[in-house]
N, C-alpha and C positions, 0 to 999 in steps of 0.2 A: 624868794620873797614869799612866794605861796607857802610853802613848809614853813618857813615862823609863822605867820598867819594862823595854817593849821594847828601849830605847835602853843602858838598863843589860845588860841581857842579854846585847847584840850587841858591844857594847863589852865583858864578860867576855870569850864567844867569842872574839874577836878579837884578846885582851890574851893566853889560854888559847893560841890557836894560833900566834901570834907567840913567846910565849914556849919551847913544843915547837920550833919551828925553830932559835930562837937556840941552846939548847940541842944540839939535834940538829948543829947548824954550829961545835958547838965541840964533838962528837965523842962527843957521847954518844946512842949509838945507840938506846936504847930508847925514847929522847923523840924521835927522829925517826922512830921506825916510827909512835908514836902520833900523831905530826902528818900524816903521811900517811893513818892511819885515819882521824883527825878531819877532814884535810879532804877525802877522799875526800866523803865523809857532807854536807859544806857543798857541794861542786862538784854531786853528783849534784843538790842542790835547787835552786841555780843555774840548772844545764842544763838542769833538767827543764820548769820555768818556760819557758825559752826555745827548748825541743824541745816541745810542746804535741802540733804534728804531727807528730813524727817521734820517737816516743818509744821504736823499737828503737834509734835513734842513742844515745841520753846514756851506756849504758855506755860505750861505746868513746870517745867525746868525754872522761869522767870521766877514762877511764883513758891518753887522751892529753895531756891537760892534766896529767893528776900526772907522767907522764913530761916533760914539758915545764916543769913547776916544779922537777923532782930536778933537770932538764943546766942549769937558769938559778935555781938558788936561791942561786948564789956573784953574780948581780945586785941580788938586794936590799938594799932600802938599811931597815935598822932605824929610820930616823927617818920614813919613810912608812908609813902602815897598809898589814899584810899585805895582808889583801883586797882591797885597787883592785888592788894588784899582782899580785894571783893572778887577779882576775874580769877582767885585762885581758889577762892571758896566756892564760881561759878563752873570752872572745870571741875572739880571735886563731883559735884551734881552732877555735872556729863556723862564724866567717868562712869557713876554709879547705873546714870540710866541706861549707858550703853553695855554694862554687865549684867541687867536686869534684863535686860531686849535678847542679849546673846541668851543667859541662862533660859526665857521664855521659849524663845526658838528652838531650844535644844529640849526642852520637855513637850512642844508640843508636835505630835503628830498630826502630818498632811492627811487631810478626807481619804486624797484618794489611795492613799496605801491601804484604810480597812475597808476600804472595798471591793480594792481591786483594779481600779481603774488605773493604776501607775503603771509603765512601762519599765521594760528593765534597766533601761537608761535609766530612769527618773530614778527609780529603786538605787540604781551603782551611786548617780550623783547623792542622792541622801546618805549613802553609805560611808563615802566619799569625804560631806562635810561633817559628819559626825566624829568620822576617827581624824580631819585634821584639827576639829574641835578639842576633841578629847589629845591630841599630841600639843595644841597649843597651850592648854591647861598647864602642861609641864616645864614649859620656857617663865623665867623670871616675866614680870610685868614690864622691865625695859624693854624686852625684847618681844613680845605678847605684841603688846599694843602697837610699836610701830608696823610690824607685818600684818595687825588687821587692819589701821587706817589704811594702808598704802599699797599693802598688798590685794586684801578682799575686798576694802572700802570704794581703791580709787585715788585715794588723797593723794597729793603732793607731798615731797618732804617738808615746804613750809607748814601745810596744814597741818600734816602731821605733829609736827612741833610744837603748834600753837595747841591743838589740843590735847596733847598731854605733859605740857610744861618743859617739853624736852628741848635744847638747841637741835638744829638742823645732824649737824654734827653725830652727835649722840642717838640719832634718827635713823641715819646711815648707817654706823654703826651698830644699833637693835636688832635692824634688818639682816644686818648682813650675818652678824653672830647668831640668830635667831633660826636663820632658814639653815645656816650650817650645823645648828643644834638638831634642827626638826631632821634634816637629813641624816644626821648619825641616827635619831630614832629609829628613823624609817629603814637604815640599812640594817642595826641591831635589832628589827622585829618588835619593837616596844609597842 
């Protein structure tokens, strides 16, 4: 009984914010500042879910996803539900941030390497994530991404799923084909 309830709920929402856009797409402005209120408010809880660890990010993710549904809302198609279409435009923005965050990491150097203050430990580990960095570069993105959510990250195979569009299924298998990739590298010297 609870699940229809919730399922009725979500299915308002979603009737509610579909309907602000339509409106908003044929020119009436005040129904589409409220759909952007409203889905601001849906995106933030989205994000936030999927920013666990990084929960200065979700504002700005929020607010690049609503930027990014205003220049692509002339793409939606009224006979698909709003939100696959927005929460795939709002992983897209994920994605991007979390290859922006990798790329940063990887150009920037720790203090204490030019100083000196790192240990040789600290030095092997930096060594360490750099060259499985640079070997993960070389796996498809199928396979990339599930062994960083779940392997470096942490994630589960549901999360992992949810945030890169993948079935569970198809998660397992990234993983599994991905670390059996990286290991042929690692045994060929690559």
């Amino acid at each position: 009984m609870q699940r229809m309830q919730e399922t009725g709920r979500l299915n308002a929402g979603e009737a509610r914010l579909r309907h602000l856009l339509l409106r908003g797409l044929a020119g009436d402005e005040p129904a589409y500042h409220a759909f952007l209120q409203e889905l601001s408010a849906h995106l933030r809880a989205f994000l936030r879910k999927r920013l666990a660890r990084l929960p200065d990010e979700v504002e700005d993710l929020v607010q690049e996803s609503l930027l990014a549904v205003h220049n692509q809302r002339h793409t939606y198609d009224p006979g698909q539900p709003l939100t696959a279409w927005v929460h795939a435009i709002a992983k897209y923005k994920l994605v991007d941030l979390l290859r922006r965050r990798a790329k940063r990491d990887l150009l920037s150097d720790p203090l204490d390497e030019e100083f000196g203050f790192a240990t040789a430990g600290d030095t092997e580990a930096a060594d360490a994530q750099r060259d499985l960095t640079k070997l993960l570069a070389h796996l498809p993105e199928r396979q990339r991404l599930p062994i960083v959510h779940m392997k470096l990250e942490g994630l589960s195979v549901a999360e992992a799923a949810k945030l890169t569009g993948m079935s569970e299924s198809a998660v397992k298998v990234g993983v599994h084909r991905g670390l059996k990739a990286l290991a042929a590298m690692i045994r060929g010297g690559a």
